[in-house]
Steps between C-alpha positions, in 0.01 A plus 500: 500500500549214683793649726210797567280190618768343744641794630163642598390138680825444698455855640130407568679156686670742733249751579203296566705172604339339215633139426410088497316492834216730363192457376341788272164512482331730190214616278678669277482501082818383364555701227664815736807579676285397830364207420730315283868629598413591842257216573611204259873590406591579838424171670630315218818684529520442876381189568174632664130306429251716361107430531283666255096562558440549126276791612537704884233430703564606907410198658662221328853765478403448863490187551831440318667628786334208730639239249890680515523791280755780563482732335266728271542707227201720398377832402272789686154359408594156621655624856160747530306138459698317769497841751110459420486087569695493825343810641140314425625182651796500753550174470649540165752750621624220699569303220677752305696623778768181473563665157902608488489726230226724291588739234307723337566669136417649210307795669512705798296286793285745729616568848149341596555160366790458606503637871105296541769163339797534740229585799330180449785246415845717656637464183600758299429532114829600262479746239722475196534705180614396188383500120504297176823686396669510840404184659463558899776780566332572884372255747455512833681278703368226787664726725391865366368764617309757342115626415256385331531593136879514522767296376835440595834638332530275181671136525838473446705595203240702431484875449201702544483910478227727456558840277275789397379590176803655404758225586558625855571196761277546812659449833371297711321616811346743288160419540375813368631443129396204287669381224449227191698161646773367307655159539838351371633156567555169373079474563438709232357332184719545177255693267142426354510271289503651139435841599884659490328848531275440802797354682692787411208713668525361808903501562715781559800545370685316782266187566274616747130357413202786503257301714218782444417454853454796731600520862690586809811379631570500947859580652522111548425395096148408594290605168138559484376494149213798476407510150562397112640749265 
């Protein structure tokens, strides 16, 4: 709905400080939560610019940077490329190290990537998780914490819980348990469309959303998604 769409961007505003003086730079197909609400509706909404390569290619993502870019949103493979380009050529980490903000989605982006990224430019890459359905429900902030292939608690307005197979809500801390996350929110898509049985599926009985993602959930609501149902 479009209140799912504005809600989730104006809590992506505040945790990534996401407004008019930015400048996204992206690869990404527009026919996905990523690329088009994330990457188009998003700067539309908040006044940002956005600068799209058609196709990703490390370099000239690069070399955006050098002509003012902010920010970047992209996903595992792309983030592996640039780790690869600026270890190769220092130089380039230079450029991309004026970069405010990257974020990474839609998959889990390896410890390795990331830690060769932040050693060669000092900036940190963002992990967020989020789905068709769902919209972004967890993002890191610009002043998280956290490890690699964790996200933060979700946005807010948001809930998020994790429960076994038979219903049973897992505590969190418990890092020995995993359980199926379950969102519920004004995020949350409506139903698909013309399928009144599959929505039906994936809701319980009071509204919370049956991601049929697997993980783990730390005492401080940082989740770390381990598997698919």
């Amino acid at each position: 709905s479009h209140r799912a769409l504005a809600h989730d961007l104006d809590a992506l505003a505040l945790a990534w400080r996401f407004g008019p003086d930015d400048v996204l730079v992206q690869a990404l197909p527009l026919f996905h939560v990523h690329g088009l609400v994330l990457g188009l509706l998003g700067p539309l909404r908040l006044g940002a610019s956005v600068r799209h390569l058609g196709r990703f290619d490390a370099t000239a993502t690069i070399a955006e940077f050098e002509r003012g870019a902010t920010v970047l949103f992209g996903v595992p493979t792309m983030y592996h490329r640039l780790a690869d380009a600026v270890t190769a050529d220092p130089a380039l980490a230079g450029s991309l190290g004026p970069a405010r903000l990257l974020v990474s989605g839609s998959a889990g982006l390896p410890a390795h990537a990331r830690t060769r990224l932040t050693a060669a430019t000092g900036r940190p890459v963002l992990e967020r998780y989020g789905m068709t359905e769902t919209l972004i429900t967890c993002a890191m902030t610009v002043d998280g914490a956290g490890s690699a292939g964790t996200v933060s608690p979700p946005l807010p307005g948001v809930d998020l819980r994790l429960t076994t197979d038979d219903g049973t809500p897992v505590e969190p801390g418990d890092h020995h348990t995993v359980g199926e996350i379950e969102v519920r929110g004004p995020n949350v898509m409506r139903g698909y469309y013309n399928k009144p049985e599959e929505t039906r599926a994936v809701f319980t009985e009071d509204g919370w959303f049956k991601t049929g993602d697997i993980g783990t959930i730390d005492a401080d609501g940082y989740l770390r998604i381990t598997d698919r149902k």
